[in-house]
C-alpha positions in Angstrom: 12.6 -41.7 6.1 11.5 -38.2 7.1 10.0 -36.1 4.9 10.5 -32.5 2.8 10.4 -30.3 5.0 7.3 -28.9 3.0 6.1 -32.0 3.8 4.4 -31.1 7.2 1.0 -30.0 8.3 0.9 -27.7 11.8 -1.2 -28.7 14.6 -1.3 -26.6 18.0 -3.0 -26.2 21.1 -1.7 -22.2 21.8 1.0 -23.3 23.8 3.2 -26.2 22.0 2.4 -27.8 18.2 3.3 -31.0 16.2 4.1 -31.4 12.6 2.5 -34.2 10.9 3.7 -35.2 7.8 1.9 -36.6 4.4 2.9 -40.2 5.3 0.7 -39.8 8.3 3.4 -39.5 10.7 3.8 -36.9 13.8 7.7 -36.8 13.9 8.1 -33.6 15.7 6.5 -32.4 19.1 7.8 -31.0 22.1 5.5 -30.9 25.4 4.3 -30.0 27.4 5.9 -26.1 25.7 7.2 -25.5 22.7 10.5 -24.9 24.2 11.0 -28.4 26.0 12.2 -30.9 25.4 10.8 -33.4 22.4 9.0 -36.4 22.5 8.4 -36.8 18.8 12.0 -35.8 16.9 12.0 -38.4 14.5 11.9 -34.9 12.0 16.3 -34.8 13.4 16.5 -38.3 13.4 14.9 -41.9 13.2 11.7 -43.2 13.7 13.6 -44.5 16.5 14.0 -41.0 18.1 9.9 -40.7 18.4 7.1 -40.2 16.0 3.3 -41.9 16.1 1.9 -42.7 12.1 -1.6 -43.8 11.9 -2.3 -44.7 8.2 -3.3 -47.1 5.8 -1.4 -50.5 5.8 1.4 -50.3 3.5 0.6 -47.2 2.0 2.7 -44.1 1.5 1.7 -41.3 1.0 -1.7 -39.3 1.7 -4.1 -38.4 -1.5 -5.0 -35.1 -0.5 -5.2 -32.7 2.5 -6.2 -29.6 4.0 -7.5 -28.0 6.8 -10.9 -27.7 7.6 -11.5 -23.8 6.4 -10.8 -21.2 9.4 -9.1 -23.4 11.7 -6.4 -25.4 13.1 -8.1 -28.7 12.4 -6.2 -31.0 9.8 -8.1 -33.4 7.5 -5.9 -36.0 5.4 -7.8 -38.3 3.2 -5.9 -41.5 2.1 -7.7 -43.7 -1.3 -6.7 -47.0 -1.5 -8.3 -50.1 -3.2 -10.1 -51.1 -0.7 -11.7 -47.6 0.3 -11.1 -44.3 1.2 -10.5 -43.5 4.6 -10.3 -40.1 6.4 -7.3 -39.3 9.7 -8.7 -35.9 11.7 -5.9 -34.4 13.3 -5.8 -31.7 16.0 -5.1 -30.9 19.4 -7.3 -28.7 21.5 -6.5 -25.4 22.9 -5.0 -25.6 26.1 -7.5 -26.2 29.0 -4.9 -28.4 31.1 -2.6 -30.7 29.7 -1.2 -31.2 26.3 -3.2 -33.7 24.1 -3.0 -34.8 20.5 -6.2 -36.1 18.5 -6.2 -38.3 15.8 -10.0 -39.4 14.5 -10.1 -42.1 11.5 -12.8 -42.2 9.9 -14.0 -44.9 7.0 -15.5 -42.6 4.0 -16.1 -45.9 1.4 -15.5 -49.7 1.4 -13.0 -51.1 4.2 -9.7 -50.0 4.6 -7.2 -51.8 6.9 -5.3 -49.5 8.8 -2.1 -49.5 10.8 -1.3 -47.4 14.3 2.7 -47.2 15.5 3.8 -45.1 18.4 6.9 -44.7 19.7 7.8 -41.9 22.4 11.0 -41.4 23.2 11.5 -38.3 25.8 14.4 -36.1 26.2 14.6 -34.9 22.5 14.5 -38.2 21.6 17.2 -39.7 24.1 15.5 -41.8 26.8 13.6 -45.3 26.1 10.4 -45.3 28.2 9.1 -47.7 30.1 5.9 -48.8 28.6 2.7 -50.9 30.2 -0.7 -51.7 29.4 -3.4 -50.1 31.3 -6.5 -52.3 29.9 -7.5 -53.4 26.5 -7.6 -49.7 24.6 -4.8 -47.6 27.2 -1.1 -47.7 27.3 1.2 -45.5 30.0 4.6 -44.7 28.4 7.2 -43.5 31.7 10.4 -42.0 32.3 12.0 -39.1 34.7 9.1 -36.5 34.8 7.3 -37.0 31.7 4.5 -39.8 31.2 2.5 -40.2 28.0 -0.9 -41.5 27.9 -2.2 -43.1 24.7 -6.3 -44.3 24.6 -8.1 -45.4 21.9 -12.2 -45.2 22.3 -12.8 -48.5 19.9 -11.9 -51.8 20.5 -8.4 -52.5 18.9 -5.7 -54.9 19.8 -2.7 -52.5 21.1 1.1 -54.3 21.1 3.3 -53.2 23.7 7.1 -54.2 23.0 10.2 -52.4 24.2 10.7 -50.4 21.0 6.9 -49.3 20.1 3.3 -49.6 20.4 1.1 -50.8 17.9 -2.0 -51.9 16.6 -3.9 -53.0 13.2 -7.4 -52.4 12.7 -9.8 -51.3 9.8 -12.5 -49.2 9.3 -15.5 -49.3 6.7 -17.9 -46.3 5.8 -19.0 -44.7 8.5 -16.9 -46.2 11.2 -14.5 -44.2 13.4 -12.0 -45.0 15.8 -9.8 -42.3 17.5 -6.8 -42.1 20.0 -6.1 -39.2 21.8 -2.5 -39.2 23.4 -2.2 -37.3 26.5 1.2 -36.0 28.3 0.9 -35.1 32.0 4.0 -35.5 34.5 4.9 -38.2 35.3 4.1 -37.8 39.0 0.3 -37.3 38.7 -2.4 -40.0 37.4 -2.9 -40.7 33.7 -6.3 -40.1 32.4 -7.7 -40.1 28.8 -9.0 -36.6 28.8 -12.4 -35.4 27.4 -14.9 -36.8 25.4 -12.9 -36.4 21.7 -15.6 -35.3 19.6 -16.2 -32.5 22.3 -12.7 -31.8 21.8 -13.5 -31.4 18.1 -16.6 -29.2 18.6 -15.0 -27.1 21.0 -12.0 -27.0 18.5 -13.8 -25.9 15.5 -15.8 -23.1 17.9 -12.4 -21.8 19.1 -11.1 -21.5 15.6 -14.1 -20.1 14.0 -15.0 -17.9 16.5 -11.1 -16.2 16.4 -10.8 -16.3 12.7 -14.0 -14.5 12.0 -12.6 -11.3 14.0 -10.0 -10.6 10.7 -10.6 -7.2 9.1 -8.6 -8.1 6.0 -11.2 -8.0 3.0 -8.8 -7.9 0.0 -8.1 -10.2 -2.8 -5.9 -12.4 -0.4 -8.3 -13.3 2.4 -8.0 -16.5 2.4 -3.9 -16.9 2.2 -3.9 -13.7 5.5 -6.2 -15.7 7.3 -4.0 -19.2 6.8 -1.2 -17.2 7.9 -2.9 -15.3 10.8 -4.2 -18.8 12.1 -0.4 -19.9 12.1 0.8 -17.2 13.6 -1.9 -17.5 16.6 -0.9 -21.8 16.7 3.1 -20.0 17.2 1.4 -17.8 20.2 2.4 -19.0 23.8 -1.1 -18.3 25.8 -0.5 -17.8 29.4 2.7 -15.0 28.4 1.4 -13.4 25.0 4.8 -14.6 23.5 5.3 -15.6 19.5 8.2 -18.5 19.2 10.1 -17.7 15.4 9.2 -20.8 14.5 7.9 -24.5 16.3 11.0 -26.7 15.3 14.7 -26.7 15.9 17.9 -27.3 13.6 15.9 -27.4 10.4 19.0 -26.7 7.9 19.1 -23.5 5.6 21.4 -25.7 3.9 21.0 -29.5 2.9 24.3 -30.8 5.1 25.2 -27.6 6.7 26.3 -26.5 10.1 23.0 -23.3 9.8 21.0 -25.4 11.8 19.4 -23.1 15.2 16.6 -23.6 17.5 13.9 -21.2 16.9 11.4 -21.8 19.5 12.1 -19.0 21.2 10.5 -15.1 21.1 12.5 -12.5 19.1 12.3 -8.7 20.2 13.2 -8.1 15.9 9.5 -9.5 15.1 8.0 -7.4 17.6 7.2 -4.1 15.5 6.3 -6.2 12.2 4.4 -8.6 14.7 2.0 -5.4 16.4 1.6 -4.1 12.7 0.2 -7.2 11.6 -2.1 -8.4 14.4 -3.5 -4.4 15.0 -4.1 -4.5 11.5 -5.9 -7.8 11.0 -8.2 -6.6 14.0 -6.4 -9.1 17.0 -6.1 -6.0 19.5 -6.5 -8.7 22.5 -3.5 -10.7 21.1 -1.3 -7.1 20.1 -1.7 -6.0 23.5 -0.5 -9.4 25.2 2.8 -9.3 22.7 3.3 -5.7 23.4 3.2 -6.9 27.4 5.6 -10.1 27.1 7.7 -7.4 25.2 7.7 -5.1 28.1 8.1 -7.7 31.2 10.7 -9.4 29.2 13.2 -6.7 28.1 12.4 -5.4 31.9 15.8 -4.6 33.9 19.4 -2.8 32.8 19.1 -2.2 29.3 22.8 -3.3 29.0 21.1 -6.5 29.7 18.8 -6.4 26.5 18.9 -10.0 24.6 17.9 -10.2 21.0 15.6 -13.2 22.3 14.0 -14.8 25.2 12.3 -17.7 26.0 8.4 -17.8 25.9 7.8 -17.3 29.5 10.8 -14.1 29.4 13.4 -16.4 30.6 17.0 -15.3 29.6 19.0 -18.3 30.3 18.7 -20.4 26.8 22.2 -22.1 26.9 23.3 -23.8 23.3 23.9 -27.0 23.7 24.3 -29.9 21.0 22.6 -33.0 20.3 25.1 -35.7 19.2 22.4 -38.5 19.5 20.4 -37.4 16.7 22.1 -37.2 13.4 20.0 -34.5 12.2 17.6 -33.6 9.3 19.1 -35.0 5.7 22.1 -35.6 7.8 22.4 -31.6 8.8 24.3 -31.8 11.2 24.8 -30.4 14.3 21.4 -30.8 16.0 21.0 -27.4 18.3 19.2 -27.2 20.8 19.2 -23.2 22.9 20.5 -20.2 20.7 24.1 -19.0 21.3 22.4 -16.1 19.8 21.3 -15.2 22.8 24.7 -12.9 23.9 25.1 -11.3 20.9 25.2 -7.4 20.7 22.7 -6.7 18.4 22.2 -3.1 19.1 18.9 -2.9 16.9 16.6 -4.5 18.9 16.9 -1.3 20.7 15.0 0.3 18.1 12.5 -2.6 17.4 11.7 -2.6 21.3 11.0 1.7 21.0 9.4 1.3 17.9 7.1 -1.4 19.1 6.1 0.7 22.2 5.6 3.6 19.4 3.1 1.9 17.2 1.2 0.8 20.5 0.7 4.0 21.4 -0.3 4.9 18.2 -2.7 2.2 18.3 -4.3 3.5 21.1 -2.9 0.6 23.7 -1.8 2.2 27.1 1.6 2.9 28.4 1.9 3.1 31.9 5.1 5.1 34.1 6.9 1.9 34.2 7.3 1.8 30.4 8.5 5.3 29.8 11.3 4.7 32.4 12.2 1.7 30.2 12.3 4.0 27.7 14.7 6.4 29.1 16.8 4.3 30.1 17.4 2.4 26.7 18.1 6.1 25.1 20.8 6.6 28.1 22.2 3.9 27.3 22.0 3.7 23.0 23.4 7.4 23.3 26.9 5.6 24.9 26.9 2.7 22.9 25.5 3.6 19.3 28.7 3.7 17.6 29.8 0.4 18.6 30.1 -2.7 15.9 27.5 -5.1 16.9 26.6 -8.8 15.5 23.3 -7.2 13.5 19.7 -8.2 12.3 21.3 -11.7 11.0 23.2 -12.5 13.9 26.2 -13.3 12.2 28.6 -15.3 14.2 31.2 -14.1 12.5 33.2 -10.8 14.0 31.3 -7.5 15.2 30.7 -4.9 12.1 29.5 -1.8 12.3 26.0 -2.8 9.9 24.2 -0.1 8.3 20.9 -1.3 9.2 21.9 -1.4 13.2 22.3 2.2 13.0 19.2 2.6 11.1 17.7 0.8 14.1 19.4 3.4 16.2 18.0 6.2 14.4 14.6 4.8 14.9 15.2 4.5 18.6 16.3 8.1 18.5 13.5 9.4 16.5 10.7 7.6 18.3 12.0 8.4 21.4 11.7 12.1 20.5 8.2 11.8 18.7 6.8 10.1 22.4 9.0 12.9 24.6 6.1 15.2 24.5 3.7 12.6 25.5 6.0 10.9 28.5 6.7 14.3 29.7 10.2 13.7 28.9 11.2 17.1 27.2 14.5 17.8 28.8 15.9 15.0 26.9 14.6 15.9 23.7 17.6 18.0 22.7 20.0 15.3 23.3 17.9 12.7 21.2 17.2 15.0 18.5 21.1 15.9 18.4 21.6 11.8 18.7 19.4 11.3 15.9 21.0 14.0 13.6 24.7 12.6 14.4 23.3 9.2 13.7 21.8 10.0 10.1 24.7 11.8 9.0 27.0 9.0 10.0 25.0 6.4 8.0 24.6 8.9 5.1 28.4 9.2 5.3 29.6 6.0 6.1 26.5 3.6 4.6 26.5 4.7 1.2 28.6 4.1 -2.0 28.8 6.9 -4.6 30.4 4.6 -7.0 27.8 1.4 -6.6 25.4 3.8 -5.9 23.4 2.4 -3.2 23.7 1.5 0.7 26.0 -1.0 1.7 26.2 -4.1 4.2 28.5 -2.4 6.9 30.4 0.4 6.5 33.7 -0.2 3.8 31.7 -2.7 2.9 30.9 -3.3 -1.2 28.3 -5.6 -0.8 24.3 -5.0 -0.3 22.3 -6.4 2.5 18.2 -6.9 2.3 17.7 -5.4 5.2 18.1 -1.7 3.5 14.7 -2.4 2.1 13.3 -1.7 5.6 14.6 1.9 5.5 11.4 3.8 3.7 9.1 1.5 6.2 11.2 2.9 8.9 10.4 6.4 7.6 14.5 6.8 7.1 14.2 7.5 3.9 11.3 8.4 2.1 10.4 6.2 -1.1 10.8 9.0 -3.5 14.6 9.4 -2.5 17.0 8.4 -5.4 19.3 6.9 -3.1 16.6 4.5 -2.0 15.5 3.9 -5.7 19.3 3.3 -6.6 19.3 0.8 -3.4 16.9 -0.9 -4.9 18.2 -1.9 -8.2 21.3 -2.9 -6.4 19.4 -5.1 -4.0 18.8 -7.2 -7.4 21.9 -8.6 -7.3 20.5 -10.8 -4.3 18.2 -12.3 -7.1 18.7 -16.1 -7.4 16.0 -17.3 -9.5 13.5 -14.9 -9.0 13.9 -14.7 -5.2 16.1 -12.8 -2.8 18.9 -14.1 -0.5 19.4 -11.7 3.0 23.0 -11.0 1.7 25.7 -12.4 -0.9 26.3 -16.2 -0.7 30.2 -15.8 -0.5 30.2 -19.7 1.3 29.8 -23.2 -0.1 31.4 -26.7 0.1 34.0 -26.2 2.1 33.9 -22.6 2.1 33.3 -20.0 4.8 31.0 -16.8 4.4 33.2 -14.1 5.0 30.4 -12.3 6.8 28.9 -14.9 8.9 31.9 -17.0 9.6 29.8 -20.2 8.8 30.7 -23.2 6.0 28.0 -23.5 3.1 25.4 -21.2 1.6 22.0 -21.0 2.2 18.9 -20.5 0.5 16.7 -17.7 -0.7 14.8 -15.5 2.6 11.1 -15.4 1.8 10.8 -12.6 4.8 13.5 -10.6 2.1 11.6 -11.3 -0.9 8.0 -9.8 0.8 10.0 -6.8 2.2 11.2 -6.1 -2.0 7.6 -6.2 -2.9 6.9 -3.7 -0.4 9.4 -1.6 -1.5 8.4 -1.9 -5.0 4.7 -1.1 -4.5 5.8 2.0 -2.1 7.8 3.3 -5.2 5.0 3.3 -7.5 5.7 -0.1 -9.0 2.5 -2.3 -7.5 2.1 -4.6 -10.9 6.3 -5.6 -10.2 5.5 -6.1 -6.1 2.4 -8.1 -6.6 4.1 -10.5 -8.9 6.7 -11.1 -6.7 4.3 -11.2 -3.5 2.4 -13.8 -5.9 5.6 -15.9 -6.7 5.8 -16.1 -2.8 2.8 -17.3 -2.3 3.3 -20.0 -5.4 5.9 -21.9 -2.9 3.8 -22.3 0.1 3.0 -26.1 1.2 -0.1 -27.4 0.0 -1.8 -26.5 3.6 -0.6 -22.8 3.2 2.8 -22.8 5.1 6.1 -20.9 5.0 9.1 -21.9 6.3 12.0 -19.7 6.4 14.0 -20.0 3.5 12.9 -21.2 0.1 15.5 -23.3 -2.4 14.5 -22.2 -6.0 16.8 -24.7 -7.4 15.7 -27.9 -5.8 12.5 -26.3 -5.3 12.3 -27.1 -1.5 11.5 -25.4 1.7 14.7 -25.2 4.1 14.8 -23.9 7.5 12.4 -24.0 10.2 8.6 -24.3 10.2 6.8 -22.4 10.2 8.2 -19.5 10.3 6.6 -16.5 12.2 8.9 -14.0 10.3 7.9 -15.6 6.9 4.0 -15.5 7.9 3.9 -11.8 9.4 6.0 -10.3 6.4 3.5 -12.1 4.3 0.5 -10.5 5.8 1.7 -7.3 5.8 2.7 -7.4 2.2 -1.0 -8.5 1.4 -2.1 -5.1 3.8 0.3 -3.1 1.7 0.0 -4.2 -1.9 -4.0 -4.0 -1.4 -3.7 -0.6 1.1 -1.4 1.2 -2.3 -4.3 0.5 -4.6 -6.4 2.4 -2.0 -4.0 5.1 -1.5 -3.5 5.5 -5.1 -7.0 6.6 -5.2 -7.5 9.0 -2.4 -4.0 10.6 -2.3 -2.7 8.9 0.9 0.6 8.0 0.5 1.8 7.2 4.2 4.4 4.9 5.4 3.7 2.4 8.3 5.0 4.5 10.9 2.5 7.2 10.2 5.2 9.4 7.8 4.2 11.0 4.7 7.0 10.8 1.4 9.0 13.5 2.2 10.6 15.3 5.4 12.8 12.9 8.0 12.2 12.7 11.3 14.9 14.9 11.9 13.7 17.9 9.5 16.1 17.2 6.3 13.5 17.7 3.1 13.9 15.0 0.1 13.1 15.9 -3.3 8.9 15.4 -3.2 9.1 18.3 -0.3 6.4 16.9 1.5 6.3 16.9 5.6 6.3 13.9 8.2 2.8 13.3 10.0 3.8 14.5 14.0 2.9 11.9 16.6 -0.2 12.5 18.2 
């Protein structure tokens, strides 16, 4: 048995991870990237799909856990009768190949321990072929992958056809420690570096990155967990972030919402600058705002709403029958259909990304402001077109409020940079595209009688993603439409937490906007951006209790997945999630940044807007003006 999904501890090496769970089991890890295949995905299966569990003999479940503060290292201490024992997980950042550490480590008395491996490559399809190297190394074979397991103690390794394992014990002060190794199978196997080097140099990297944060509110602690994850979700050679390390974790228990999310989505980009330029990572901003750049590179008709971690486009969807899938979820995804989709606001994430970059200070060179025109030539044709939207709803093309939203925010930053991109004779025609696009929302996105902005136009349900509009500087967060928005987006309450949009599905029933049987749970991302809007309203005391009640259902080693079930109180969806973690940091900026605006008067929105004055002149009832770009 697998377990919650809350269950699972991250471990990374800055270009692929593995979960390990409290049982002491690694049942998910892909290698030698986060986007190929698994050799671990016992998580979407069986143990006999892959997973490698060093723990005590015949126990079940760890005592406690944690990581060791500032890092990426995993400690998991086990108590048993016998003793207390300590497992070290961690795998070091990538200097060559991928390699996964695991250090146990006798704290008191002697505790007999137990060690079972079993790789299975291909996403857990193809059997190995597994041989013994000498008394502490075994090879594991097939196609182009080999995996390399070594242990530095004397212990008596068992090589059959469906495993490898080995019992051993360790009293206080004894260690033994394996270190698997994956290489291709083409080149010689080797046991790597000394392992505790590999620590040292481990703890060093960690320590030395985390201690770069600027945060210094009353959250330090929970921004730096999440910065940390975010960096583990960070492809190194490309500057990439994967949404999340795992694939077809269910939003629903026995659903069909089950999607690959180790790939890069343009949508994160503008939340993902904000966060990292605020927490002081400039180095790691400017290589997301450069995978951004090279990846979206080419006819902007050809603009995907993701791409793989290197910028490749071609992420076919494809299903895995072999594997039955977590709980049972079936199917087991692997590549995002997602991929096609029209989704015309990632035009307006891509401009506003290269927008608050500039801001930042972070050069844009020629190549870039071509890029720029050319997305504008071709959102100016295209705008009014129904699209698939920020959810990606397989279900048909709408026309969603919050795509033309993203629209307008193309439109305006395009205008605010024309001055600086020498770009003036297209002003008129954006400013003009940016009027024609407000009005249309104004006229089409909002309901006098429910009194608030709806999902898609004719539309009499609300959507989450409205809460993004005074961040986006579309509406200021003095406007009574925005405050009457608000109250309506309470009706996505369920249990103190807010789903993305109404739950119209269940058993045997479809969504009417997705198209997809069976509901889902609650979005954490959704229930951050709600206490953002309530603390940029004047309601901090509301928006840090809800921030707070976020924070309550992390896992005990500080993770987020997507979606949180308030009923069964479970985690659900994949893990962990970058959109969860980056909406959770800025939340902490913004909740701690209003106490300090209240004080000196500041009242800006992220973009740099003050309450007030759109950016295409209209006033709103405080009267006050937006901040020009510099």
């Amino acid at each position: 048995m697998v377990g919650r999904i809350e269950d699972y501890a991250l471990i990374g090496d800055l270009e692929t991870a593995a979960l390990v769970g409290k049982d002491g089991a690694i049942d998910w890890l892909c290698v030698p990237r986060f986007d190929s295949p698994a050799c671990f995905a016992a998580l979407l299966g069986s143990e006999d799909n892959g997973r490698w569990r060093i723990a005590p003999a015949g126990a079940a479940t760890c005592s406690r856990r944690s990581y060791v503060p500032d890092t990426l290292v995993l400690e998991t201490v086990w108590e048993t009768v016998g003793g207390a024992v300590k497992v070290t997980d961690f795998m070091p950042p990538r200097g060559g190949l991928p390699q996964v550490v695991r250090r146990v480590e006798g704290l008191s008395g002697r505790v007999a321990m137990r060690a079972d491996l079993t790789v299975r490559f291909d996403n857990g399809r193809i059997v190995p072929w597994t041989r013994t190297v000498d008394a502490r190394t075994v090879v594991a074979v097939a196609g182009p992958d080999s995996a390399l397991l070594h242990a530095d103690a004397a212990v008596d390794l068992s090589v059959t056809t469906p495993r490898t394992s080995c019992a051993f014990s360790v009293a206080a002060g004894e260690r033994v420690t394996f270190v698997l190794r994956w290489s291709p199978s083409h080149l010689p196997a080797n046991p790597g570096g000394d392992p505790e080097e590999l620590l040292a140099g481990t703890l060093d990297f960690w320590r030395t990155w985390t201690s770069k944060c600027l945060y210094q509110g009353p959250w330090r602690d929970v921004v730096v967990r999440s910065l940390v994850t975010l960096k583990a979700l960070t492809y190194e050679p490309t500057g990439g972030i994967v949404a999340a390390v795992t694939s077809s974790l269910p939003e629903c228990l026995g659903g069909e919402r089950n999607w690959d999310y180790r790939f890069c989505w343009l949508r994160d980009s503008t939340f993902t600058l904000s966060c990292l330029l605020r927490s002081g990572y400039r180095e790691e901003a400017v290589a997301w705002k450069d995978w951004l750049v090279r990846a979206v590179a080419g006819e902007p008709s050809d603009l995907q709403p993701l791409y793989g971690v290197g910028g490749q486009r071609r992420l076919v969807e494809t299903l895995a029958p072999w594997l039955a899938g977590y709980e049972g979820s079936e199917p087991v995804r692997f590549g995002n259909a997602a991929v096609g989709q029209l989704q015309l606001d990632v035009y307006g994430e891509v401009l506003n990304t290269v927008y608050s970059a500039l801001r930042a200070g972070v050069a844009i060179d020629t190549q870039v402001w071509r890029l720029i025109a050319s997305f504008m030539e071709y959102l100016e044709k295209h705008w009014r077109e129904p699209d698939a939207g920020l959810w990606e709803v397989r279900g048909p093309r709408r026309h969603f409020v919050h795509s033309k939203i993203m629209c307008w925010v193309a439109a305006d930053r395009a205008l605010r940079m024309a001055r600086v991109a020498g770009l003036r004779g297209s002003a008129e025609r954006w400013r003009a595209m940016r009027q024609e696009i407000r009005k249309d929302v104004l006229r089409h996105g909002w309901d006098d009688e429910m009194g608030c902005f709806v999902q898609y136009y004719g539309s009499r349900r609300v959507d989450a993603a409205v809460l993004l509009m005074p961040k986006l500087g579309f509406l200021p967060p003095g406007d009574r439409r925005l405050r009457g928005t608000l109250e309506a987006v309470r009706r996505l309450d369920h249990h103190g937490f807010l789903r993305r949009y109404a739950d119209t599905g269940g058993p045997g029933r479809v969504n009417e906007v997705d198209g997809l049987y069976g509901g889902e749970g609650t979005f954490l991302a959704c229930s951050l951006w709600f206490a953002d809007s309530l603390a940029m309203t004047g309601r901090r005391d509301e928006g840090r209790e809800l921030f707070e009640r976020v924070l309550d259902v992390r896992n005990d080693v500080g993770l987020l997945s997507e979606e949180w079930d308030p009923v069964s109180r479970r985690q659900l969806g994949n893990l962990p999630q970058a959109f969860s973690h980056v909406a959770l940091v800025n939340t902490a900026f913004a909740l701690h940044g209003t106490r300090a605006e209240s004080r000196n008067g500041n009242g800006r929105h992220g973009d740099g807007s003050r309450n007030g004055r759109h950016g295409d002149g209209s006033r709103t009832e405080s009267g006050s003006r937006v901040r020009a770009a510099r």
